[in-house]
C-alpha positions as CSV (number, residue, x, y, z in Angstrom):
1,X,95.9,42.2,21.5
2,X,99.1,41.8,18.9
3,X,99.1,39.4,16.1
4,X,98.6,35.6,17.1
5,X,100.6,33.0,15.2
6,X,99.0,29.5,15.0
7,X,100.6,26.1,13.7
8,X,98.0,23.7,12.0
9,X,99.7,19.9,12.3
10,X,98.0,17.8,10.1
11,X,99.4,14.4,10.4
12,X,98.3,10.8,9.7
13,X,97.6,9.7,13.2
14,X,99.0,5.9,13.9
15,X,95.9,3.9,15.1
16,X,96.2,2.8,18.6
17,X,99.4,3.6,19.4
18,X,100.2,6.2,22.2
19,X,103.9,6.2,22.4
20,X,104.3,6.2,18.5
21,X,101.8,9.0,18.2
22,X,104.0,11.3,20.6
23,X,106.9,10.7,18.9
24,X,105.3,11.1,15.9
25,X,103.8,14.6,16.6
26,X,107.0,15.6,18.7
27,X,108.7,15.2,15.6
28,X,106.4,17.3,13.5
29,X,106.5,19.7,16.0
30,X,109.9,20.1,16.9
31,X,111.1,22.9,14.6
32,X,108.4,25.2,15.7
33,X,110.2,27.1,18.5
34,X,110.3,30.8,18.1
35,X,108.2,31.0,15.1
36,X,104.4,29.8,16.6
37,X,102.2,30.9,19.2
38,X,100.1,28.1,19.4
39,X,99.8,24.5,18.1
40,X,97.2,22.1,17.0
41,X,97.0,18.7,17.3
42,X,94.2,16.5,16.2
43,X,91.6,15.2,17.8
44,X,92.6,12.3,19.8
45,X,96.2,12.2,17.9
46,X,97.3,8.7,20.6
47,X,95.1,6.6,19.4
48,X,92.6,7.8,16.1
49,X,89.0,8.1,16.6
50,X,88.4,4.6,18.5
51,X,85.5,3.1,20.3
52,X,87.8,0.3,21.3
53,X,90.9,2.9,22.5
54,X,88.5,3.7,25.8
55,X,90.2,0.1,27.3
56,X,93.8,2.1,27.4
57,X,92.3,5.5,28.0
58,X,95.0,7.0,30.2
59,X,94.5,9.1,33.3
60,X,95.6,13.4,33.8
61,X,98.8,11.7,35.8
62,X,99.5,9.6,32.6
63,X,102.2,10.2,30.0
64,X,100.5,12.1,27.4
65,X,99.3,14.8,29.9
66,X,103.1,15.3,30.8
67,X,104.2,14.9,27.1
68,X,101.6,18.0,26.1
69,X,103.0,20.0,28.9
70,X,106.9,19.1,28.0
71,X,105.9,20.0,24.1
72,X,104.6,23.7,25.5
73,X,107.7,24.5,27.6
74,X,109.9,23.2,24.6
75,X,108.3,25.4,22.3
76,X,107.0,28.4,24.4
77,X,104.0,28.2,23.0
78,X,100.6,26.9,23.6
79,X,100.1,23.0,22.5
80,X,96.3,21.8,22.2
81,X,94.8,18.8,21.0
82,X,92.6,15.7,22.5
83,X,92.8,12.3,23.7
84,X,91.1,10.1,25.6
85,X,91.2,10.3,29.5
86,X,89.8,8.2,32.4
87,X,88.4,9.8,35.4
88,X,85.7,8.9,37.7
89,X,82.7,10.1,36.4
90,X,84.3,7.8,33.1
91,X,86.1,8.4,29.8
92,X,86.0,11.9,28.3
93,X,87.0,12.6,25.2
94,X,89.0,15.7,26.3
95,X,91.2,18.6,25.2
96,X,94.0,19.7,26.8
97,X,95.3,23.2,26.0
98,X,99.1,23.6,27.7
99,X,101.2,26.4,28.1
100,X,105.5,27.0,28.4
101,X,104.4,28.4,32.2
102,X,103.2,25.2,33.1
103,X,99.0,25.5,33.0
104,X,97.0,23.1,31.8
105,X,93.6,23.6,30.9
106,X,90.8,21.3,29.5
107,X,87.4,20.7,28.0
108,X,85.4,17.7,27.6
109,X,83.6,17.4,24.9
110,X,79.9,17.9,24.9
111,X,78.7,16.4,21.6
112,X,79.3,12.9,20.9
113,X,79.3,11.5,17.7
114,X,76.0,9.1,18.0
115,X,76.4,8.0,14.1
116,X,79.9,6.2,15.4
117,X,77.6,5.2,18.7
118,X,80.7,7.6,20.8
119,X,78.0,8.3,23.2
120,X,77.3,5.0,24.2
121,X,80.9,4.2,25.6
122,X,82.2,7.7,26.4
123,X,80.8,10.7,29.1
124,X,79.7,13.8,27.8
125,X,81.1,17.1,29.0
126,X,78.8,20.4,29.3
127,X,80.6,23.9,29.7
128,X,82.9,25.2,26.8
129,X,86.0,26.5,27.9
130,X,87.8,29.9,26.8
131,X,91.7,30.3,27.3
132,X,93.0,33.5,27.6
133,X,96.5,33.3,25.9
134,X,98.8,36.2,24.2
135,X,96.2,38.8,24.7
136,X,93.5,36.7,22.6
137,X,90.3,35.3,23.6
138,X,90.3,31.6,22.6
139,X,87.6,29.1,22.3
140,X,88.7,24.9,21.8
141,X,85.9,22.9,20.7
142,X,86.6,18.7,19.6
143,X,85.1,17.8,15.9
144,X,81.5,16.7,15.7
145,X,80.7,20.4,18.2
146,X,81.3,21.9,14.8
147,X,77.7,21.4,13.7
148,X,75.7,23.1,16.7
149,X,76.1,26.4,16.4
150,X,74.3,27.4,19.7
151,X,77.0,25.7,21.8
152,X,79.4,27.8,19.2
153,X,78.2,31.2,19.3
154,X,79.9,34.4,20.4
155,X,78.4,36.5,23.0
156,X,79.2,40.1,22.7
157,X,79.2,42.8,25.6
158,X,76.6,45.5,24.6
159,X,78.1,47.7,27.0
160,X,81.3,47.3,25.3
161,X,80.7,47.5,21.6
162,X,83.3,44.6,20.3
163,X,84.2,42.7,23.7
164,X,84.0,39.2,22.8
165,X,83.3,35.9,24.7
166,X,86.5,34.8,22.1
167,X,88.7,36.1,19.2
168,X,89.5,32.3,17.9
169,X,87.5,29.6,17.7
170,X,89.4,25.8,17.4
171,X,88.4,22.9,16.1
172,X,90.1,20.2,16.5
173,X,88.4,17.1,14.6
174,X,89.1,13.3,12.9
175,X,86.6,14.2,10.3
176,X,86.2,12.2,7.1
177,X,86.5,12.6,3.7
178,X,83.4,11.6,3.2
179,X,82.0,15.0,4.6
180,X,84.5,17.0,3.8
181,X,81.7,19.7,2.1
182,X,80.2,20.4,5.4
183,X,83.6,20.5,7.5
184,X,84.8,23.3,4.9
185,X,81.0,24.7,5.1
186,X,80.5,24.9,8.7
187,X,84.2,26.0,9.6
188,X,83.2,29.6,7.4
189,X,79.7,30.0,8.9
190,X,81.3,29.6,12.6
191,X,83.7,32.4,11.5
192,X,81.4,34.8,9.8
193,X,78.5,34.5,12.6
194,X,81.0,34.6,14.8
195,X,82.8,37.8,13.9
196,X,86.3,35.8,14.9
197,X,88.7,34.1,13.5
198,X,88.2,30.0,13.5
199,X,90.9,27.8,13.0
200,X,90.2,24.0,12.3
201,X,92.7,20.5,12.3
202,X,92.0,17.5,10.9
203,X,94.2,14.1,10.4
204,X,95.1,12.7,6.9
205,X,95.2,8.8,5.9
206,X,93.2,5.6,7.0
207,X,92.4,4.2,10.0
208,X,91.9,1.1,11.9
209,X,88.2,1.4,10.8
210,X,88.9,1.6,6.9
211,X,87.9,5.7,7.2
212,X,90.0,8.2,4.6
213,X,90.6,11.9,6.3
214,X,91.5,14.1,3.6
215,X,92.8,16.5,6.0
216,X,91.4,20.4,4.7
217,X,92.4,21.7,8.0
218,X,92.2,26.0,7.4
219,X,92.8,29.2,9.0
220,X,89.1,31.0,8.0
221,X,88.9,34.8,9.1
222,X,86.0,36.9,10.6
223,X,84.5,37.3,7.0
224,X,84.7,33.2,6.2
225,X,87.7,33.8,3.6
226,X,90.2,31.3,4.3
227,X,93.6,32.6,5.2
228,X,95.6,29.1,4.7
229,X,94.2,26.2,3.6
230,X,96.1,22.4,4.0
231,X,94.9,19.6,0.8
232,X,95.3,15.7,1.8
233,X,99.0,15.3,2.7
234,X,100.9,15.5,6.0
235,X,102.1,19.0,6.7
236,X,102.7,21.8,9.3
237,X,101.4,25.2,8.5
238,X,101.8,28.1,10.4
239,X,99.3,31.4,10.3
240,X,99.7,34.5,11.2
241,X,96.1,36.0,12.7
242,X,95.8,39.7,12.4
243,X,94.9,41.3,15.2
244,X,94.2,45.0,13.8
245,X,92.4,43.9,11.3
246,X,89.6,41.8,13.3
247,X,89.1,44.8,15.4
248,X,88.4,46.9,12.8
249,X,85.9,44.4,11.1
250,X,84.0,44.5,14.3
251,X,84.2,47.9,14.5
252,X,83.1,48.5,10.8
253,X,80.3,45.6,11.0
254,X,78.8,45.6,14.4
255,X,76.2,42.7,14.1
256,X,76.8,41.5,17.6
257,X,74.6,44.3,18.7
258,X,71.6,42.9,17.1
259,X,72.3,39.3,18.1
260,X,69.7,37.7,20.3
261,X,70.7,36.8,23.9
262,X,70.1,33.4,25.2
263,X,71.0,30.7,28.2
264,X,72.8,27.6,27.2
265,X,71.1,25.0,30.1
């Protein structure tokens, strides 16, 4: 595993507005050839977090689906983020994670955010996905998954001190201002009981729904001490994970061999 390089995009997401997003975001974006391994949108960066956007929720033959995949091949790196997509078991609010080769992988997200009623007009998902990608173990998870550590948690092979279910955990989110304090909380507890990496992206400005994102997005490492750290302005920030040094933290501090083992049903 060599040193992973990841691109945090926080932007001010345009509320219900597809095309403009992807141009917006392609824009952003567009320098990061050669210097990123992997990029971050936000949480459904076509439209903002919308109830009402499940009426032009596109399908995975739509434009955005091609548009992630273009972005990948452009950049030869990995381009992740979610949006909403129509299928036939209904509207997911799902992640896709591309790469330059062409793959596209995806997760649904499993815990909808009931104090915006997002469970009553979108389907849940149920298995978490992990991407294998540069030699790293990597783990997406969408915004409000943030709080249930459970779904979250890392299970080590006992057999192999220091195998890992994941080296990275993502979150990509719409989270607002207003609970900041337990975005910046819960992104270092996921890291430290985690023993990986966790990188988190959040939006900046208003939306359609009068909500203020301040943005904090952050790179937090394995012992919950944040490597980069974004304030409430639109920028693009790219991290450089060390590899060497996660290895040896899990070498030196070996609590995955004391963690309790579980089913997730």
């Amino acid at each position: 595993m060599k040193d992973l390089r990841v691109s945090l995009v926080q932007g001010a997401t345009r509320w219900h507005d597809p095309a403009g997003n992807r141009e917006y975001y392609g824009d952003l974006i567009s320098s990061l050839h050669g210097i990123t391994d992997l990029v971050l949108l936000p949480e459904t960066f076509t439209s903002g977090f919308s109830n009402e956007a499940i009426g032009s929720a596109e399908t995975m033959d739509g434009p955005t689906v091609a548009w992630i995949r273009e972005q990948a091949a452009k950049l030869g790196a990995a381009v992740t983020g979610s949006v909403q997509l129509r299928t036939e078991e209904g509207v997911f609010n799902r992640l896709l994670f591309a790469t330059p080769d062409g793959e596209l992988k995806t997760y649904d997200k499993r815990h909808l955010f009931r104090f915006a009623k997002e469970h009553e007009r979108y389907a849940a998902g149920r298995d978490r996905l992990t991407v294998e990608w540069k030699g790293w173990r990597i783990c997406p998870m969408v915004c409000y998954d943030l709080r249930f550590p459970v779904f979250s948690r890392n299970r080590f092979d006992v057999e192999r001190p220091g195998a890992a279910d994941f080296d990275l955990l993502l979150y990509v989110a719409n989270w607002p201002s207003a609970r900041a304090y337990p975005w910046k909380t819960l992104l270092r507890a996921r890291a430290i009981e985690n023993l990986c990496y966790v990188a988190g992206l959040n939006r900046v400005g208003d939306d359609g729904n009068g909500l203020h994102y301040a943005g904090d997005s952050a790179v937090i490492d394995f012992l919950g001490h944040p490597v980069s750290e974004c304030t409430d302005e639109e920028v693009v920030v790219t991290t450089t994970l060390q590899a060497a040094e996660l290895a040896a933290h899990r070498e030196r501090f070996p609590a995955m061999l004391d963690a309790d083992r579980f089913e997730l049903r």
